[in-house]
C-alpha positions as CSV (number, residue, x, y, z in Angstrom):
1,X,125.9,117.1,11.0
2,X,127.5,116.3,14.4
3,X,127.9,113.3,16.3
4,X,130.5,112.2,19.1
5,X,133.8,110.8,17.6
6,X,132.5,107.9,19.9
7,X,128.9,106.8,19.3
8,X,128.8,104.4,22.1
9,X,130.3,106.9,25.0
10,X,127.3,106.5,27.4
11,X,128.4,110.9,28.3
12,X,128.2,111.8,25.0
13,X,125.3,110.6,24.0
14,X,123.2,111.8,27.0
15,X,124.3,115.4,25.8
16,X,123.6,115.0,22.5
17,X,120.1,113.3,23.2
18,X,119.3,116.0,26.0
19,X,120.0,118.8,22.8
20,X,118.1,117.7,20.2
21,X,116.0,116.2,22.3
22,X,115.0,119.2,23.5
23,X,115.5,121.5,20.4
24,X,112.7,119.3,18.6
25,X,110.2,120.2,21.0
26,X,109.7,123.7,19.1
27,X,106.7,123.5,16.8
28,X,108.7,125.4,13.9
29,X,111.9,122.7,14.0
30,X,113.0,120.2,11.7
31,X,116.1,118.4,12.1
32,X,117.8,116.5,8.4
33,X,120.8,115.1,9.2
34,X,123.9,115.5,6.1
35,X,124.3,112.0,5.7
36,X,123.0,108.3,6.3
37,X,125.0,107.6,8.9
38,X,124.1,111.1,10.9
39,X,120.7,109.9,10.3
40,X,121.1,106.8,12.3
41,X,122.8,107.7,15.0
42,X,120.6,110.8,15.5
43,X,117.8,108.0,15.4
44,X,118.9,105.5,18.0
45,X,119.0,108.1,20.4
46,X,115.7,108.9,19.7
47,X,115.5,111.6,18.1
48,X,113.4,112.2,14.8
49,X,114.7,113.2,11.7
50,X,113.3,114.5,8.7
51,X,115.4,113.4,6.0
52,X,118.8,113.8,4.1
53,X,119.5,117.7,3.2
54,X,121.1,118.1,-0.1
55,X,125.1,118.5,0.2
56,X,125.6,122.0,-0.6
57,X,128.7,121.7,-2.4
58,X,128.0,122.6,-6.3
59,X,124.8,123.8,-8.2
60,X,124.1,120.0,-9.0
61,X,121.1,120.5,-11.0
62,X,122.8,122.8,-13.5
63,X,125.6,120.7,-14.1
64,X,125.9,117.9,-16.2
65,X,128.5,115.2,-14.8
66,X,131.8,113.7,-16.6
67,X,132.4,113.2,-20.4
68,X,131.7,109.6,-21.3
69,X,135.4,108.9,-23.4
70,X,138.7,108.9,-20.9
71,X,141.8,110.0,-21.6
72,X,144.7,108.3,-24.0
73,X,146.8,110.0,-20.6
74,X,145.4,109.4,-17.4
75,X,144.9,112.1,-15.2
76,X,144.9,111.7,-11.8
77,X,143.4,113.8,-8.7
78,X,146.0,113.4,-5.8
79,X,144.6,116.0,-3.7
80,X,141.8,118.8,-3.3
81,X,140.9,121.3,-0.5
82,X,142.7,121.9,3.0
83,X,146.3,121.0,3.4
84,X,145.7,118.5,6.5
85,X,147.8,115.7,8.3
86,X,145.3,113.5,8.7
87,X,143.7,113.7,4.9
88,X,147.0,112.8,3.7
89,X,149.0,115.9,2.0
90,X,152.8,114.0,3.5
91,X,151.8,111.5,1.9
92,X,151.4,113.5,-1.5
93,X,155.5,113.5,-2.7
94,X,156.3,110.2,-2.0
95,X,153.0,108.5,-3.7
96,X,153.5,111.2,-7.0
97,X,157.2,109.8,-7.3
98,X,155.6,106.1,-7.7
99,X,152.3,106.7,-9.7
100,X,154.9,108.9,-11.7
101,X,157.2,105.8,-12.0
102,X,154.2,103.5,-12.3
103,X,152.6,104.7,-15.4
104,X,155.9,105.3,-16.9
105,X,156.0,109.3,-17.4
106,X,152.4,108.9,-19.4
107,X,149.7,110.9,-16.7
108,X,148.7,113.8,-15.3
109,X,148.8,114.0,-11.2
110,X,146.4,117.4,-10.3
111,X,146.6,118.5,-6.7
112,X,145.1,121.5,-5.3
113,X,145.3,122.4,-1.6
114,X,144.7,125.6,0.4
115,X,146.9,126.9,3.5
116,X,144.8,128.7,6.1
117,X,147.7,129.5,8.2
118,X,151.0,128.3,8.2
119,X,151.5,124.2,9.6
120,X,155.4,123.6,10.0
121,X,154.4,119.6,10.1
122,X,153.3,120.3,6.3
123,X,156.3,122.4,5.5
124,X,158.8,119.4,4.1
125,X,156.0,117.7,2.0
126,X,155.1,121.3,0.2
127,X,158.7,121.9,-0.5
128,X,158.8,118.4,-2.2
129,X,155.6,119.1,-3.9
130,X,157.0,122.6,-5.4
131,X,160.4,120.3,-6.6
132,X,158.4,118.2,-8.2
133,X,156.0,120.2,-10.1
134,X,159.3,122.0,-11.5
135,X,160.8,119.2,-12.6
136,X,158.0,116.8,-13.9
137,X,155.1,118.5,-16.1
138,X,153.7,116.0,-15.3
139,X,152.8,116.7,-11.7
140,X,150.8,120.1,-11.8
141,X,150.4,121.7,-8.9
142,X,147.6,124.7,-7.5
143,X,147.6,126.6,-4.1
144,X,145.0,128.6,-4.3
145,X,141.4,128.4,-4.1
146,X,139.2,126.8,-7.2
147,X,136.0,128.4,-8.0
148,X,132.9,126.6,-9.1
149,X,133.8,126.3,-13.1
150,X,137.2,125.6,-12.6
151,X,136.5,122.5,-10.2
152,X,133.9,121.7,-12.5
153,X,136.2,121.8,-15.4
154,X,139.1,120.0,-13.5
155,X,136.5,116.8,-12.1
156,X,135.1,116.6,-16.1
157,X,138.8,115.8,-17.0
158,X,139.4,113.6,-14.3
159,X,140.0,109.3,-14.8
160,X,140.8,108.5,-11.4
161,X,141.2,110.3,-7.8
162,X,143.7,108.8,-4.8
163,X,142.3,109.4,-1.8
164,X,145.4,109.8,0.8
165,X,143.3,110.2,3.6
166,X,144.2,108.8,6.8
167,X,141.2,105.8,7.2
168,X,141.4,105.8,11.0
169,X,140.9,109.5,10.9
170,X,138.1,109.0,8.5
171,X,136.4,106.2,10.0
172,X,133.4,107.5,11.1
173,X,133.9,111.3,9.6
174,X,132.3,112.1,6.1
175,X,133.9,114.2,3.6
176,X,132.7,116.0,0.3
177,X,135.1,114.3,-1.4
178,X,133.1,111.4,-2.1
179,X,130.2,113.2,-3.3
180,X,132.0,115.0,-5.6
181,X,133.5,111.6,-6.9
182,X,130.0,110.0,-7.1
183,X,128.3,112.8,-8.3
184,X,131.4,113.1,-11.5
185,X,131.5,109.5,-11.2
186,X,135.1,109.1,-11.0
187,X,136.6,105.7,-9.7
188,X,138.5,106.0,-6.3
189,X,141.8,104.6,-4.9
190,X,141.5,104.4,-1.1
191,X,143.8,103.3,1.4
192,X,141.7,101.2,3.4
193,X,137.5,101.1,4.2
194,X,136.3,104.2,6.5
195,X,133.4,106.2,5.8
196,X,133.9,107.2,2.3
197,X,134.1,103.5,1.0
198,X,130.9,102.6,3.3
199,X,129.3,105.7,1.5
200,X,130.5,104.3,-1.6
201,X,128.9,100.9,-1.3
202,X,125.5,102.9,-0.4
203,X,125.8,105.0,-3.5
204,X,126.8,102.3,-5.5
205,X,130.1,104.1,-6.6
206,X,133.7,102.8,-8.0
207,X,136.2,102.2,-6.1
208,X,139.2,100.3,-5.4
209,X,141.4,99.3,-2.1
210,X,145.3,100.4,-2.4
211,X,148.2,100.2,0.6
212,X,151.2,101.8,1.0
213,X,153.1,99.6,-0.1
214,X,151.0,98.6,-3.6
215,X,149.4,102.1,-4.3
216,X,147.9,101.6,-8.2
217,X,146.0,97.8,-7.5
218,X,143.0,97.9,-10.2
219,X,144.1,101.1,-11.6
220,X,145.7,99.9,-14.6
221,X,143.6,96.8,-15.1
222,X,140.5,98.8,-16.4
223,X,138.7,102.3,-16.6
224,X,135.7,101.6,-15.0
225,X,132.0,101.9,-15.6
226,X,130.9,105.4,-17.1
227,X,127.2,105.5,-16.4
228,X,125.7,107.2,-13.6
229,X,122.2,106.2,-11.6
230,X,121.7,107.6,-8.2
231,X,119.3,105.6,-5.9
232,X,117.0,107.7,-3.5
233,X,119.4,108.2,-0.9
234,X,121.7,109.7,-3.9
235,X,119.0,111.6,-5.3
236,X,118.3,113.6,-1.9
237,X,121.9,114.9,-1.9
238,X,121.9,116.2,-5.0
239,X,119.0,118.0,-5.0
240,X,118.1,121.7,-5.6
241,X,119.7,123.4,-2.3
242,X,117.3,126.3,-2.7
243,X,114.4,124.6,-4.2
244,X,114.3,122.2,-0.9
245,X,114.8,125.0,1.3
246,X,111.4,126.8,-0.1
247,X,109.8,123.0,0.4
């Protein structure tokens, strides 16, 4: 899973080849990187890897995937998992104001986030958050941790999720976001190309290219295609976490 936030730093690279270099070299090792892009980078230094391990995020095989009919209301994932700068949750009061404005009154904006410890940075935007959710019914709001069902539940009902994460921060880090989204098959709003939307174009996936200044482009023009075919790179990170791990 790791890999120098600069792949072509000449330092970096000599300590990461010298590790795994060397960690291969026991006869019981085998090294699967989390993603395609971990894969190659692990490669061009040399080093061999097995394959893709499955993302461990959600049973996979025993779920099911999205209902095939949207909502008459859209509903809208603004935000799920760690309250962070850099994935966007500032961003959250100001872009709920204009989606809110956009679609007239008529959706549902869902955001969930956790607090580890306290981040006065994050302080104004959560304060505008909690405003909001009081005011519109519209906006519903959820600090505290989801299990399994419930995110299950919450992705099944879900027409379209905005992605606020910063793309510089993103560039070249993955996120679980966008295998949840694939795996549901929910069409994505992104700010600009990083990782996710490269993932995306791998995994054949939804999604659509937003700004700051125009934050609903497609959105409203259609609802995007329901079916669901993963391709061989897809497959191996959905599979069986367990079921690989006794392979």
């Amino acid at each position: 899973m790791f890999s120098p936030k600069k792949h072509s730093d000449c330092a970096s690279r000599a300590r990461y080849t010298s590790a795994f270099l060397r960690l291969t070299r026991f006869p019981y090792v085998q090294l699967h990187a989390s993603d395609f892009e971990t894969r190659k980078f692990y490669e061009s230094l040399g080093v061999v890897i097995s394959g893709i391990h499955p993302c461990y995020l959600l049973p996979w095989e025993q779920l099911s995937g999205r209902k095939e009919a949207l909502n008459d209301t859209p509903k809208i994932l603004l935000y799920l998992g760690d309250a962070k700068e850099d994935k966007g949750f500032n961003r959250l009061p100001s872009l709920a104001e204009e989606l809110l404005k956009r679609f007239n009154y008529q959706v549902t904006l869902v955001i969930q986030y956790t607090l580890a410890w306290d981040y006065p940075e994050l302080d104004n935007a959560r304060e505008r958050l909690y405003s909001l959710n009081k005011k519109y019914e519209q906006v519903e709001l959820s600090n505290e941790y989801w299990s399994t069902p419930t995110l299950v539940n919450v992705l099944n009902e879900m027409d379209f999720i905005y992605c606020t994460y910063t793309p510089s921060a993103y560039e070249n880090k993955s996120s679980g976001l966008a295998w949840l989204a694939v795996f549901f098959n929910i069409p994505v709003v992104m700010l600009d190309e990083c990782w996710l939307t490269r993932e995306f174009e791998r995994l054949g996936h939804t999604y659509f290219i937003g700004s700051e200044d125009d934050p609903v482009p497609t959105i409203l023009a259609g609802k995007g295609d329901l079916r669901r075919s993963f391709n061989e790179y897809g497959s191996s990170l959905y599979t069986n976490l367990l079921a690989w791990l006794a392979n």
